[in-house]
C-alpha positions in Angstrom: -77.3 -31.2 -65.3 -77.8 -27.6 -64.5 -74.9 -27.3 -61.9 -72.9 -29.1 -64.7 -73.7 -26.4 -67.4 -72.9 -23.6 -64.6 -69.2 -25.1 -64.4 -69.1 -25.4 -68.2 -70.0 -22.1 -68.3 -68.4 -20.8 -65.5 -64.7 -22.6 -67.0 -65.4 -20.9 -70.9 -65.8 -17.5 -69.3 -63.0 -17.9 -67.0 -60.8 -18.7 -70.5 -62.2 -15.4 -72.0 -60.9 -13.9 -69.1 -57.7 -15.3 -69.6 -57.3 -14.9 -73.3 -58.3 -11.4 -73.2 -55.9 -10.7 -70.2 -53.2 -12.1 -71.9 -53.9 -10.4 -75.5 -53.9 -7.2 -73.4 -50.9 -7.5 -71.6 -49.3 -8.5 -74.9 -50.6 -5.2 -76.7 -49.0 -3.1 -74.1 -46.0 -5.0 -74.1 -45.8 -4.4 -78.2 -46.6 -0.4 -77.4 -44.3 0.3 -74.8 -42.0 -2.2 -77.2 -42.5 0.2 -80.4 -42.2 3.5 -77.9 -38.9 2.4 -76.5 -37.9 1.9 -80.2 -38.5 5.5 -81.4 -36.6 6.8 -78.4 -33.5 8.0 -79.4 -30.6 7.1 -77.0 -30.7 10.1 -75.2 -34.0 9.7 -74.5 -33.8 6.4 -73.4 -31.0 6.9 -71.4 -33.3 9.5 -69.2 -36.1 7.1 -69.2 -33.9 4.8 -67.2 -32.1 7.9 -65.3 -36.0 9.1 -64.1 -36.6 5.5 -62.9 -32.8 5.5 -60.8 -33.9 8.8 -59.3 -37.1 7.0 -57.6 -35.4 4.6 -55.6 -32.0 6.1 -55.6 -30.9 10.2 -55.0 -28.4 10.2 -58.4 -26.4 13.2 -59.0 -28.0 16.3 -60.3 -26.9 18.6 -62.9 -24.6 15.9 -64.4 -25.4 13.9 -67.8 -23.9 10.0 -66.9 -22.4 7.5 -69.5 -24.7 4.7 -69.4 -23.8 0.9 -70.3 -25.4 -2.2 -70.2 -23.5 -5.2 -68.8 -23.5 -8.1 -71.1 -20.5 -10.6 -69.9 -21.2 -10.1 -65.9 -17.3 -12.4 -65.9 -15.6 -10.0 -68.0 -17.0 -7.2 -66.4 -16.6 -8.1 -62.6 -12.6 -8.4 -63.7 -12.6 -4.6 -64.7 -14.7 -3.2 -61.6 -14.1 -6.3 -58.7 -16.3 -4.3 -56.5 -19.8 -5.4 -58.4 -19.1 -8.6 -57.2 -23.3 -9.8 -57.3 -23.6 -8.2 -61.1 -25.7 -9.7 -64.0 -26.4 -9.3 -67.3 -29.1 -6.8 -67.9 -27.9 -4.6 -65.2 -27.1 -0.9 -66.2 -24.0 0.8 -65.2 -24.3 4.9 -64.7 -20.9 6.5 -64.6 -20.7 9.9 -63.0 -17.3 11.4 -63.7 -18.0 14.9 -62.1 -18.9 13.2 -58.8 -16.8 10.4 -58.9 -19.6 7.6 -58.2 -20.6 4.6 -60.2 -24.3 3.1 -59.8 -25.1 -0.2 -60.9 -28.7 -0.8 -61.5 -30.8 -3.9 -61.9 -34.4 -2.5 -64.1 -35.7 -5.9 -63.4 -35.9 -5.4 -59.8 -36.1 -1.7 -60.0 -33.2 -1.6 -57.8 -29.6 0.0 -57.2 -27.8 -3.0 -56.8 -24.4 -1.6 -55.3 -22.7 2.1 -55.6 -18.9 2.8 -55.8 -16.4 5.7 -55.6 -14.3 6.3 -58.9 -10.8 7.3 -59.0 -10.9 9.5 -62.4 -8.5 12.6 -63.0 -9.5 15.8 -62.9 -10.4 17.1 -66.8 -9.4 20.5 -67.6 -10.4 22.1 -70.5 -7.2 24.9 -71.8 -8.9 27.9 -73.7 -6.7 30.1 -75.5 -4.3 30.4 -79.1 -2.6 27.4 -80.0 0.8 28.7 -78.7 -0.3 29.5 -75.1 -2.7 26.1 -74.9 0.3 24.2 -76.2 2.4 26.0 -73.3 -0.1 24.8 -70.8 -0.6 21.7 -71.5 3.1 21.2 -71.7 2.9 22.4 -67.9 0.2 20.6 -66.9 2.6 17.3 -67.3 3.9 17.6 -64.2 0.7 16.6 -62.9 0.9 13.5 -65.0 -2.4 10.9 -64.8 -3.8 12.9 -62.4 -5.4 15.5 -64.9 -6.9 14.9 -68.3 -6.3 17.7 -71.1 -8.7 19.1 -73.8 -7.9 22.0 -75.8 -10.1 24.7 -77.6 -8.1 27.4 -80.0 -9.3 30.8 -79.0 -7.5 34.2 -80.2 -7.8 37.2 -78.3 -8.4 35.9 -74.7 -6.6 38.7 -72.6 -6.9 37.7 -69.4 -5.2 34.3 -68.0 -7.2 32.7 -65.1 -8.1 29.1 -63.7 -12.0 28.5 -62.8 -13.7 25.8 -61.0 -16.8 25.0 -63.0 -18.9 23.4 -60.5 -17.2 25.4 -57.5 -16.6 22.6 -55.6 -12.9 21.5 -56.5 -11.0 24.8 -54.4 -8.0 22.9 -53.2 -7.3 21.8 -56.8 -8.2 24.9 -59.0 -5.3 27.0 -56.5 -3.1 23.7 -56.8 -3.1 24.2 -60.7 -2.9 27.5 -60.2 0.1 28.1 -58.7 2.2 25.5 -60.7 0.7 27.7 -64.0 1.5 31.3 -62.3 -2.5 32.0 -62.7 -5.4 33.4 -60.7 -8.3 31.9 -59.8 -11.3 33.3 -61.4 -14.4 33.8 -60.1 -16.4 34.2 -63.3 -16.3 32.9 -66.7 -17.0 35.0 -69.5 -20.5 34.4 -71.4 -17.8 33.6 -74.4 -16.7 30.6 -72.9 -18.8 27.1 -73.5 -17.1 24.4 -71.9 -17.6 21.0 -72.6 -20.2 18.9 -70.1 -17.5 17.1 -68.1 -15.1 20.0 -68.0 -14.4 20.7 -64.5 -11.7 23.5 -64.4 -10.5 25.9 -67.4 -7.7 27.3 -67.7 -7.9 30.5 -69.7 -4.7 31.9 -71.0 -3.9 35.1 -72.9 -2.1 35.3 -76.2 0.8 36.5 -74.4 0.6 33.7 -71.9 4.2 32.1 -70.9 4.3 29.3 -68.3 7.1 29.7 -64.8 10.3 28.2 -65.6 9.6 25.6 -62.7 6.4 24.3 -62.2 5.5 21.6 -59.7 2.7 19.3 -58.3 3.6 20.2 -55.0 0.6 20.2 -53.3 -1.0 16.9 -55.6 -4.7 16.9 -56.8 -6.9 14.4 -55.0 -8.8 13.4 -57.6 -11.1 11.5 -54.9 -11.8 8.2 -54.3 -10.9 4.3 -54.6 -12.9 1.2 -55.1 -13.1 0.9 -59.0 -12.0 2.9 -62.1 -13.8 4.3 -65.2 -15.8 2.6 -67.8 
């Protein structure tokens, strides 16, 4: 009888064990639950950017565009080379360094990584009359550059800068077909946008060459998938 009551005993303290396991393991999932929901979507998206970074090296001093696939079928037909994706997995779009990351948070893994083919975006600083001349030049280059403008009066000096310094061949490329120089500074005046990656400043009196050309192309890098 005595053995008997030690398994009785034994079995109701073993079910404590378990019931109190599992109402803790339920409370933290409601916490980290109500956390997640008072991060904003910045926030969030950094969450998941600081758990990339521990398995995976991402890109520093870039901001990505994050998405969460939800139709793996629709979305292996716009990017072919995720061919093993599933729903759940995050997709982290680097446009500066031309990379995506797909990312599976259930296996805290990078599941697969892929060059992007993306034009180069320049950002055209200057009054509305010498931006529009720019950009009017910059069509030679066609899909190989994408075009922002910000109206600025009183710039005085015209000059193409590299951002990140790391696109040379380019910035002289554009360069040239504008009749610029290359700058090697830009003015504390000037805030470009986060996924600017040349400027092009250009004074009021700014008037583009009669012929210019795409001569020498801009690589804009890579070739397994596009955008999101």
């Amino acid at each position: 009888m005595k053995k008997k009551g030690n398994k009785v005993i034994i079995g109701v303290i073993t079910l404590v064990l378990v019931l109190v396991g599992l109402n803790v393991y339920q409370f933290l999932q409601n916490r980290d639950l109500k956390r997640n929901q008072n991060l904003t979507t910045e926030q969030k998206n950094q969450k998941l950017i600081d758990e990339v970074n521990k398995v995976y090296t991402l890109p520093a001093n870039e901001t990505p565009v994050v998405a969460v696939v939800t139709d793996p079928e629709e979305f292996k037909k716009q990017y072919p080379v995720f061919d093993n994706v599933q729903s759940g997995d995050y997709l982290l779009f680097y446009r500066k360094a031309r990379l995506n990351v797909l990312y599976r948070q259930t296996d805290k893994k990078v599941v697969k990584t892929a060059s992007v083919n993306v034009p180069i975006a320049i950002e055209i600083v200057g009054s509305e009359e010498a931006t529009n001349a720019v950009e009017e030049a910059l069509k030679t280059f066609g899909t190989q550059v994408t075009v922002t403008k910000t109206v600025k009066d009183g710039i005085t000096q015209s000059f193409v800068f590299d951002v990140d310094s790391d696109q040379e061949n380019e910035t002289s490329t554009i360069a040239k077909a504008l009749g610029l120089e290359t700058g090697s500074t830009l003015p504390t005046s000037f805030s470009p946008s986060s996924q600017t990656e040349l400027v092009v400043a250009v004074a009021d009196d700014y008037k583009a060459p009669a012929q210019s050309g795409a001569d020498s192309g801009t690589d804009a890098s890579a070739n397994d998938t596009t955008q999101p």
